[in-house]
N, C-alpha and C positions, 0 to 999 in steps of 0.2 A: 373846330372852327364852325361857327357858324353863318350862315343868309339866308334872311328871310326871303324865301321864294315865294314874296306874297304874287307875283306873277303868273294870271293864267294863261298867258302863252308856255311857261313853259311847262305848267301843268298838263296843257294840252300835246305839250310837242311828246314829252316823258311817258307816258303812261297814257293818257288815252289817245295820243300819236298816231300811231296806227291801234291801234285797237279796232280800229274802224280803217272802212276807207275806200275807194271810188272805182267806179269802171265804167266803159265806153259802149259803143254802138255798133253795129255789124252791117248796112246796107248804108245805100244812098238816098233810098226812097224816102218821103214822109208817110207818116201815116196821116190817114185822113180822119178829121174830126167824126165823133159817135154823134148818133142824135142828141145824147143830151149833154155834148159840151158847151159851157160857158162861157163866155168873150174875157179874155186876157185883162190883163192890164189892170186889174183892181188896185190902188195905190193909196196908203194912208198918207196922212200929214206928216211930213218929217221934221226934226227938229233945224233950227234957226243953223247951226253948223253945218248942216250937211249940202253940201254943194245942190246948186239946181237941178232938179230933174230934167231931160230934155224931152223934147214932144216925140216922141213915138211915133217913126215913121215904118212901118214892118214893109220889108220887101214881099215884092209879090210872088206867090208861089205856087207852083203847077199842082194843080189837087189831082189827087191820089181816089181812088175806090173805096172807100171804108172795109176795114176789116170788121166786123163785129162780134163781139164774144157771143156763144149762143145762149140761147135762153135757158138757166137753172130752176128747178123749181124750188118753189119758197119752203123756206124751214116751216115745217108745222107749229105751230104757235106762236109765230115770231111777226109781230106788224111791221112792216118793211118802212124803212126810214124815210119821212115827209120830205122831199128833194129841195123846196122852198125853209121847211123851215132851217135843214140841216147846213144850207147855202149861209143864210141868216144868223145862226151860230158858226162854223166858218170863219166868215168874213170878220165877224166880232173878234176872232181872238185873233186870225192872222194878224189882222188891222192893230191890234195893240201889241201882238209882240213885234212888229215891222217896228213901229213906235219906239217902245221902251228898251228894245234892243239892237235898233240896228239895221234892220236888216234889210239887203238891197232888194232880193227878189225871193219866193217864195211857189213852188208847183206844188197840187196837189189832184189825186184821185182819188173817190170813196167808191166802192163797189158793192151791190148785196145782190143775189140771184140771178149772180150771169148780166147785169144791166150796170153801167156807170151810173150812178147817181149823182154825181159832181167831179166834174174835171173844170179846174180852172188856173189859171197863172196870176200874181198878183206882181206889182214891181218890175225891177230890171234884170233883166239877163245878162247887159250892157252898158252901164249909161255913159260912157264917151260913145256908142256907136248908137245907140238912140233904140236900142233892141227891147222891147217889152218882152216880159214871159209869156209864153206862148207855149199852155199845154200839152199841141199833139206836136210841136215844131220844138221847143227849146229841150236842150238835152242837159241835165243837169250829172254830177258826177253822183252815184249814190253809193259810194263806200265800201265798207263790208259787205251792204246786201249783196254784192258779187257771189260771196261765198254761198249762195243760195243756189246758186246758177251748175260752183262745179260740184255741191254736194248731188244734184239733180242727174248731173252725169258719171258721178259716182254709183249712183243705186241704180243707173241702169247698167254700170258694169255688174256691178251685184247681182243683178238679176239673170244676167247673161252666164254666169256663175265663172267670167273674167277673172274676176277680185271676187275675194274672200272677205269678209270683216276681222276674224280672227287669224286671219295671216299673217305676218311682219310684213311693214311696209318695203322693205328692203328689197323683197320675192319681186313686187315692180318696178324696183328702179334700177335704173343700171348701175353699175358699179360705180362710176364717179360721184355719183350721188347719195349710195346709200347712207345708211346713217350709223355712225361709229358708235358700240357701246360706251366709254367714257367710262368706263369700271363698275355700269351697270347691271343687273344679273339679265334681266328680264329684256328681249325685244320690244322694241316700239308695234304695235300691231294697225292696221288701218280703223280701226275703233276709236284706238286712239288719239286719232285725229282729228275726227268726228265730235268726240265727245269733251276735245280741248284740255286733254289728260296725257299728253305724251310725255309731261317731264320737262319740257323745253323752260329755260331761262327766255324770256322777250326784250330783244332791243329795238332802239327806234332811233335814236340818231344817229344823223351821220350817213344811211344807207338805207331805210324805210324809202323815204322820200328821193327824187333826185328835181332839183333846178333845172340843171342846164342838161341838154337834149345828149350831148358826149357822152354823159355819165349814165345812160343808162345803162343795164346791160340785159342780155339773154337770159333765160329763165334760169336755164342748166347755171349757168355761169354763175349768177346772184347766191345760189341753192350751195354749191358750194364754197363759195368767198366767204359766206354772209353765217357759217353753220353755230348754231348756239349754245350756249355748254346744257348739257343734260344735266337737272340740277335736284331731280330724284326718278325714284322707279314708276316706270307709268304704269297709268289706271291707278294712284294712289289722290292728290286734289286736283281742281280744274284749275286751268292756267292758260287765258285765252292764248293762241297763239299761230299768229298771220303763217309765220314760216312753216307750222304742218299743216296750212291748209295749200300752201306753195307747195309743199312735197307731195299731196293728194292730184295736185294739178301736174306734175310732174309724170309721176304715177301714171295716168291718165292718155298724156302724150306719148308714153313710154308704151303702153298697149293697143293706145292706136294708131302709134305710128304716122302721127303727124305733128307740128304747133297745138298747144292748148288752144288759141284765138280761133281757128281753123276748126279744131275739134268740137268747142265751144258752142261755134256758130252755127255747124254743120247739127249737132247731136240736139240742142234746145233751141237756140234764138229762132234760125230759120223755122223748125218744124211748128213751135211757137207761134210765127208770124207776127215777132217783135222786127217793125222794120226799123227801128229808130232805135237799136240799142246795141253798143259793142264793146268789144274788153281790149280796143286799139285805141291809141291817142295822138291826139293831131299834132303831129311832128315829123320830121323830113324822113324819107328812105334812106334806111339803111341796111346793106345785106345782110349782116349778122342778125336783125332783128327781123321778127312778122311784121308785114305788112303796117303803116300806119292807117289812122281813120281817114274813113273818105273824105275828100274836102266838104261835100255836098253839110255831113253833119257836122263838121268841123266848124263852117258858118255858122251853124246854131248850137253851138255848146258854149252855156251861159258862162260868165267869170266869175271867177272868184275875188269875195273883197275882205278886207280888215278892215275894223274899226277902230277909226283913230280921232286925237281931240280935232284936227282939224274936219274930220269926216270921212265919206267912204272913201278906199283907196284900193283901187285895183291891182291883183295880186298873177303875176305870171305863173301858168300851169303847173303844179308839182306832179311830176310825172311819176307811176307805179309800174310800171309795166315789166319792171326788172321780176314782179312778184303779183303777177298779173290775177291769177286762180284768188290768192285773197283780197284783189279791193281796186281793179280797172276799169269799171265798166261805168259806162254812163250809158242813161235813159229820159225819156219824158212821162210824164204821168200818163200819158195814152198810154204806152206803152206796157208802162207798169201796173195800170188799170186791167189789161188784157193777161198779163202775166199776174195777177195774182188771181182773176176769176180761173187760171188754168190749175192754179192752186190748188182752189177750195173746188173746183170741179173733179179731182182724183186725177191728173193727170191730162185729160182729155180737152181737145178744143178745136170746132170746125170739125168733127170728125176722126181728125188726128189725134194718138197717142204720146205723148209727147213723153212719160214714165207710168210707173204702172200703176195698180191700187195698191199694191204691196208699199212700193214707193210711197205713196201718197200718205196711208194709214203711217207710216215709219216718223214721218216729217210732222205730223200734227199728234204724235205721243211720244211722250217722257222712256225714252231708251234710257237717260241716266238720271240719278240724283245724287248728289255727294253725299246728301244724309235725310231724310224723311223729312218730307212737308219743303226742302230749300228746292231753286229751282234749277232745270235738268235744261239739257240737248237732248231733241226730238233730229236726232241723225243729222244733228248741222245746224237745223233751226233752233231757236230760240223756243224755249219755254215760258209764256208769260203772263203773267197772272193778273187779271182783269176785277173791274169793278161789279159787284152783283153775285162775287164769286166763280165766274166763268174766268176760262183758261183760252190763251189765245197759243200759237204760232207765229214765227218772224224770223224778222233778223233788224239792227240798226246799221247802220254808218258810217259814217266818216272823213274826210280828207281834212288839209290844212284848214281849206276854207269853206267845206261844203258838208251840211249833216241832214242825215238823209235818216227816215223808219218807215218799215213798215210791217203792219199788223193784221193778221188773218184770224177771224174768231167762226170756227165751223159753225156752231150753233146758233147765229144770225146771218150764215150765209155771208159777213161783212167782211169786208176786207179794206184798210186805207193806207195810202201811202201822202210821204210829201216828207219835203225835201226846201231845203234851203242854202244861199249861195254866200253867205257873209258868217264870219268865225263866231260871233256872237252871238249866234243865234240856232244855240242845243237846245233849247229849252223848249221852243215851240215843236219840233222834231219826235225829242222824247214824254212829252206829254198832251198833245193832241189827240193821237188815237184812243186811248183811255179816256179822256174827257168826254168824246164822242159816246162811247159805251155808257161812260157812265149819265149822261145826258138823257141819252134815248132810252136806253133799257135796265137802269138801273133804279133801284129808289137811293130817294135823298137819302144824303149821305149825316146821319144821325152823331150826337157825340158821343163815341164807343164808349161803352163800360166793362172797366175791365178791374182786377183786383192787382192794389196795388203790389208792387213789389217792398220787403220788407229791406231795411237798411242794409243788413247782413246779407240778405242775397241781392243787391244790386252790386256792393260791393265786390263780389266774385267775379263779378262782369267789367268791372273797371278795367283801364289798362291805355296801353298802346301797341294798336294791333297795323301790320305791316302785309302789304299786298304782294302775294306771289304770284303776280302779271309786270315784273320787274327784271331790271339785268341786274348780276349776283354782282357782280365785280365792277372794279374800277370807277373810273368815276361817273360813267352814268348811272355804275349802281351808287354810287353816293346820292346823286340829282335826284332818283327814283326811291332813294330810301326816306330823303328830304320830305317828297311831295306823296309819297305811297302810304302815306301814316291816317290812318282813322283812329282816332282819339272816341274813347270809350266813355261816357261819365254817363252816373245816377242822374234822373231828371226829378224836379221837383215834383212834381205826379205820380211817381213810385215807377218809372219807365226808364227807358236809356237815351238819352241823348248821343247823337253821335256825329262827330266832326269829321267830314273831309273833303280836303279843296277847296277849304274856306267856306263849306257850307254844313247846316247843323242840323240834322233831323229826329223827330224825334218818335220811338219807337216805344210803343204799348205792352205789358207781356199777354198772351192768348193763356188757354188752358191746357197748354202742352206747355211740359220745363222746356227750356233754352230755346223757344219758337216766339218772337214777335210780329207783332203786325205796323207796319208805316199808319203812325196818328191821321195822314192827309193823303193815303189812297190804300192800293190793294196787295202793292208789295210784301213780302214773309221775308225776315233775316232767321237764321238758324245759328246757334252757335253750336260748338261742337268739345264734348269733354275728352280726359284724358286724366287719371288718375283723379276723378272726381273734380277736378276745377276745369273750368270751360276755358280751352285753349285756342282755339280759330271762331271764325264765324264765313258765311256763303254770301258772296255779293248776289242782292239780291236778279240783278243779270243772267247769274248761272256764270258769268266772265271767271270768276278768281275767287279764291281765300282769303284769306284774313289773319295773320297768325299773330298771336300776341308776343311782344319781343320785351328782350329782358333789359337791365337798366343800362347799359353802354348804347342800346341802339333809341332810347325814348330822347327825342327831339329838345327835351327839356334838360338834358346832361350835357346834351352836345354843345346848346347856346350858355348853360355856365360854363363849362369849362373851354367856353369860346371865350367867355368875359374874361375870367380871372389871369386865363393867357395871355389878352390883350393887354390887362392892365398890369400883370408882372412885366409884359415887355416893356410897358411905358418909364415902371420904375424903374427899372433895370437902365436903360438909356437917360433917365433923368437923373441915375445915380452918378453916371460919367459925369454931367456934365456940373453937380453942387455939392460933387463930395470933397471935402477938408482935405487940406494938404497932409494932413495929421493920419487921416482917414484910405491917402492913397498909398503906405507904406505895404509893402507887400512883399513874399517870398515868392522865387522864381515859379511855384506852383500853381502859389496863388493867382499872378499877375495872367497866367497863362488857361488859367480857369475860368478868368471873369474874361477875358478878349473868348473865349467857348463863347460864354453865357450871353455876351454884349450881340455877339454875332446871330448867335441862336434870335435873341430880343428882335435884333431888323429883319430874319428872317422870317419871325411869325408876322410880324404887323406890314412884311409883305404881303405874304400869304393872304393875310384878312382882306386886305385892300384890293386884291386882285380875286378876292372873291367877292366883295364888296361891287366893282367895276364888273364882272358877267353880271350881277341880280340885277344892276342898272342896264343893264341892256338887254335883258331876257326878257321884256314886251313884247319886242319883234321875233313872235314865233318862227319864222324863215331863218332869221338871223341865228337862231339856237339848232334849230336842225341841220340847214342846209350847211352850217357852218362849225360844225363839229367836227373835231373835238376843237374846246376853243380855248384860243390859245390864251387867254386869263386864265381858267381853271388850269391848264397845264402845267404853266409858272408858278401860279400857286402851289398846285400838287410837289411841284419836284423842289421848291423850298420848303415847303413843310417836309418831307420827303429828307435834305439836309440837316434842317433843323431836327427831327427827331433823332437821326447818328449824333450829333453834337449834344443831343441833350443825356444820350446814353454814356457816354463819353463823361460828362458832365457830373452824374448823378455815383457814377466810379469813382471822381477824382474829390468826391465830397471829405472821405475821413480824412485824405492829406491834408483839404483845407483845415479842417478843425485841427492837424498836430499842429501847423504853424509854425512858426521858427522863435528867435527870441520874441519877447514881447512889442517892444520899441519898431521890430520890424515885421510884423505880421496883424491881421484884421482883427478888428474888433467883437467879442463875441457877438454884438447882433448884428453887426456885417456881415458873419458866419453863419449865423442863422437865416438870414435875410436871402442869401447863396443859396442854402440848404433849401428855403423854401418854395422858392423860385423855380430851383431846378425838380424840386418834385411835381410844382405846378405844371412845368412842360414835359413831365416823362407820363403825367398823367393825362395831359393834353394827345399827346403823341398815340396810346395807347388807346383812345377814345377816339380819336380819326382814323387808325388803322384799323379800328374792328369798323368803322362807319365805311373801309374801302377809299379814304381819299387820297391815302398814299400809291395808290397805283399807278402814277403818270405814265408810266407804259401801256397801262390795259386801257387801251378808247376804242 
């Protein structure tokens, strides 16, 4: 069966869902502007749809002492970034992608030698309450970078020689917790966690996210409701995944014997002197739960919006806190300006220690690579490959409505973050910081020459290759197997073109076999052999694999033998209703074979229809998370699910048809064959949605 999931909400709910994703604040204080913050509120022209802006009136607010990061000194050779003109470029692209995408509000902080260079807010935080952005005041949700926060308290368990890296993660958790082999040889170790190699299958709906404030739950609790099937031996590919950075945080709590929020706050934010940033979210007390955020930053935690044709529409909180360690925490760019100069400073800030150089040196180098030259985990961070040839450090983002990067490059001392509150608007997020590098300190960017690829070897590379940052089963692994597909082809250039999520890039070969270069930045994809033909390839992320799938799972088998199923069902029902009186003569075999078939026929082109009716309404990415499993896909599943027994059944009772009885009272041979055909159509149908997993109606 197929739909077209040309929907990027649910591309986003699916697979990069969490993939990413948000956390909160720890004190009540503001922090107080640096000397060289900016005046908020930079706002471009919006399009004719999108509701009025309102006049920005900011409440007044009791100023604070300035914290300020101390002074680093300057990379030797490196000219420190023109704070004029880097504002100037800036302003230029925020301003147009606010424009062409969307987007309601917009923070951002650049950093280089310990000094802010740009802290500014652009757009709304609010616009029914009339709230501008506001750098050292608005708190925006920034996602995954969370996971920056407990890898930081992680290596100082490490160092404390607490935790082990080569231990199983099990040694720290208590037994409710730990983690079941699942008939695999090998322990999950805390490396593995790390390095996003544990093995883990990732789901996202349904339990990622929660709406409404009830549903949340305790950490412990989430950790085992929520546990994910082990779906090979770790330390073999990377396979982001939120849930063992949730058991690192567990882990955590488990040795110090307190809440992670508490732990958190106490072991980084505080010592930090981030006063505007926590992994609590503003929601009512509840005893089961830690603490919510304080009202004080609750007032200035921006909203989240969608984009819709009638314009922005403001989205209620999706709360994370069930799985807090990977993606609670919101911040402002002051904030985050101080916490990334603690960064690039080894640890240190104000005097204070906050992890060590051990620490420090770990997080800004490649501890892993799935295969030479792809890119690695730097102990949690992100490995990331910049313009000019330089290597940065990070982490990105995420929530429903909020995407958030940020980027630390040792070797210009730089570091920038920024962050956005409208679902539309990845794009400015994930390609800002790079732009910036490659602006300042890169040279123009020339058009590469490279030697083409010959027909015969692009061809080896063809394919359809399948991401394992997916759930294996049921039907979110069907949604996830739908939209997880990177489509491989030859580019007219002698290079590869490559599709995914509706989008098509196209990659160059270098002078290493199976290593390309992105034609429009600094990206490396890797592919990876296996009896001589290249079987995977490494998101260029460092996130996931890539495996190429064989022909029941190509996108392109599924939607034929979507068609030919539909339209035998059609004939098949339109055979009831214009076949000859001559035509309905039939043995009691017969008659009892075609009322299978006839029944089978409305159950498939139910089936379509109610998969037809979720693709229509899988816009509303809330509606696809928050509302899972959904009950279209369900209905469908467990009539197709019918339909396939009847069609077995069916495909049995084929040779009786063919004896038939006398002539006079039995079918016609191409009515027999007509039978024959039909039901091979849906045994073949049947068998091409089971290996796709859409018969699972059970597993959601």
């Amino acid at each position: 069966m197929t739909l077209r999931m040309s929907s990027k909400a649910v591309r986003c709910a699916a697979i990069v869902g969490l993939w990413l994703m948000g956390a909160n604040a720890a004190t009540s204080q503001d922090a107080a502007p640096t000397a060289t913050a900016t005046p908020a509120s930079t706002a471009p022209s919006v399009p004719a749809v999108t509701p009025p802006r309102p006049t920005f009136r900011r409440a007044p607010a009791t100023p604070v002492a300035p914290i300020a990061p101390p002074p680093v000194a300057a990379v030797p050779g490196v000219t420190p970034l023109p704070a004029p003109e880097l504002e100037a470029f800036v302003d230029g692209a925020v301003r147009r992608a606010m424009a062409e995408d969307h987007i309601a509000g917009v923070t951002i902080s650049v950093v280089q030698n310990g000094q802010v260079v740009l802290k500014k807010g652009y757009g709304a935080a609010s616009l029914a309450r009339g709230r501008p952005v506001d750098p050292d005041r608005t708190l925006f949700r920034i996602g995954s970078i969370s996971k920056t926060f407990t890898w930081i308290a992680l290596q100082n368990e490490i160092d404390a020689g607490r935790i082990r890296p080569d231990a199983p993660i099990n040694v720290y958790l208590p037994e409710k917790l730990q983690v079941r082999d699942q008939g695999k040889k090998t322990p999950i170790r805390v490396r593995d966690l790390y390095t996003h190699t544990a093995g883990f299958e990732d789901r996202v709906l349904g339990q990622l996210f929660e709406r409404e404030e009830r549903r949340v739950r305790p950490l412990d609790v989430y950790l085992r409701q929520e546990r994910p099937n082990r779906v090979r031996e770790p330390g073999v590919l990377p396979a982001y995944s939120n849930y063992g950075v949730a058991l690192v945080g567990a882990a955590l709590a488990n040795t110090g014997a307190k809440p992670f929020e508490d732990l958190i706050a106490e072991r980084v934010i505080v010592p930090a002197g981030l006063q505007r940033t926590t992994f609590r979210e503003p929601r009512a007390w509840r005893d089961d739960l830690p603490a919510p955020m304080a009202p004080a930053l609750a007032a200035d935690l921006a909203e989240g919006y969608r984009w819709t044709p009638l314009g922005l529409e403001a989205q209620p909180v999706e709360f994370v806190g069930q799985i807090a360690p990977a993606g609670s925490a919101s911040s402002t760019a002051a904030d985050m300006a101080r916490y990334m100069t603690l960064l690039l400073n080894g640890g240190t800030i104000d005097g204070r220690t906050v992890f060590s150089q051990r620490a420090a040196q770990a997080f800004r180098t490649a501890g892993y690579r799935p295969a030479a030259g792809a890119a690695g985990w730097n102990a949690g961070f992100q490995d990331i490959p910049l313009p000019g040839g330089r290597r940065g450090f990070g982490h990105a983002g995420a929530t429903l409505w909020f995407h958030s990067n940020m980027v630390l490059v040792p070797d210009l001392g730089l570091g920038v973050f920024i962050s956005v509150n409208t679902d539309t608007g990845q794009d400015l997020p994930a390609t800002l910081p790079a732009s910036i590098v490659e602006r300042f300190y890169a040279p123009a960017r020339a058009v590469p020459a490279f030697t083409p690829l010959s027909p015969a070897a692009a061809l080896a590379y063809e394919g359809d290759y399948l991401t394992d940052r997916r759930a294996y089963g049921g039907l979110e692994g069907f949604v996830d197997r739908l939209i997880g597909v990177a489509k491989v082809r030859a580019s007219a250039q002698g290079g590869l073109a490559i599709t995914s999520d509706g989008r098509t890039r196209l990659w160059i070969p270098t002078d290493r076999e199976d290593v390309f270069k992105a034609a429009d930045g600094a990206d490396l994809l890797v592919f990876q052999r296996e009896d001589g033909a290249p079987v995977r390839f490494f998101a260029p992320s460092g996130a996931s694999a890539y495996e190429r799938v064989g022909p029941l799972l190509r996108t392109g088998v599924l939607a034929g033998a979507t068609l030919l199923a539909a339209l035998a069902s059609i004939a098949t029902l339109a055979g009831v209703f214009v076949r000859s009186r001559r035509d309905t003569r039939q043995t009691t075999s017969q008659a009892r074979a075609s009322l299978l078939q006839t029944t089978q026929a409305v159950l498939w082109l139910v089936a379509i229809a109610c998969v037809a009716a979720f693709a229509a309404g899988s816009g509303d990415v809330a509606a696809v998370v928050f509302g899972w499993p959904s009950g279209w896909l369900l209905t469908a599943s467990a009539c197709a699910f019918i339909a396939t027994v009847l069609s077995l059944f069916t495909l049995i009772m084929a040779p009786v048809i063919w004896r038939g009885g006398r002539r006079v009272d039995s079918w016609s041979d191409l009515r027999k064959l007509a039978f024959t055909i039909t039901a091979l159509i849906f045994t073949s149908f049947s068998i091409v949605l089971a290996a796709w997993g859409f018969l699972e109606f059970w597993n959601t």
